[in-house]
C-alpha angles and dihedrals in degrees: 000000000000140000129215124219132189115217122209080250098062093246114137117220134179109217096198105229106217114201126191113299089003091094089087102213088354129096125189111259131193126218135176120181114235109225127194110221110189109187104024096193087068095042106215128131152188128232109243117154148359124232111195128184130192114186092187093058109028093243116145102158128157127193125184143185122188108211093201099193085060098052090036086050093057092041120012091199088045105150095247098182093043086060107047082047085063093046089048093043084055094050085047105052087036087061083054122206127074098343096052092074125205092000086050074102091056134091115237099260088060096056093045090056091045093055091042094051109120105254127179092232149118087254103048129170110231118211118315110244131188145225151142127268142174089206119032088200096050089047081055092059105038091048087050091053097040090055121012102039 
């Protein structure tokens, strides 16, 4: 199924309209980038991570990279190792289990909406977006890689 849209400039395009069980190999996925903001107040950030979450196959997985001379850039007294304590806190409730805390109780969805809830932090998660993907992990990378790196 498609839909046709007419652009101000004349151009056709089909936007493919993928129901449930229609994306062949694919599943829809949600991710949201995790940004360090080191002085609020100014509002600007950093890209450090990807958190990326797949109901249809189970899949809640985070990875993330600190580019320091970024973050030291925005804020020469930045708490580095505080921050890379939060990246590796998200990596660790995403993988679930023991070493998830207090959320080890929690599906994985729970956990995802928790990490993606808008906080007024260092650590914060940006906008959920959305896609389709044959492998959750490799979307992970690749996202990581498209957008942190």
């Amino acid at each position: 199924m498609s839909e046709r849209h007419i652009h101000m400039a004349g151009h056709v395009t089909e936007r493919h309209i993928t129901r449930a069980g229609q994306g062949g190999d694919r599943d829809v996925f949600e991710y949201a980038l995790l940004r360090v903001v080191p002085r609020v107040e100014r509002g600007e950030c950093v890209n450090a991570g990807v958190v990326v979450y797949c109901r249809a196959r189970g899949y809640l997985g985070a990875r993330t990279h600190l580019d320091e001379a970024r973050l030291l850039a925005l804020d020469p007294a930045a708490d580095v190792a505080g921050v890379r304590a939060a990246l590796a806190a998200i990596e660790r409730t995403c993988a679930g289990g023991e070493q998830a805390g207090q959320a080890a109780g929690d599906d994985a969805g729970r956990r995802y909406r928790w990490l993606v809830a808008p906080r007024s932090a260092i650590v914060q998660p940006g906008p959920v977006h959305t896609g389709l993907t044959a492998d959750p992990a490799a979307e992970t990378e690749r996202l990581l890689h498209l957008l942190v790196r």
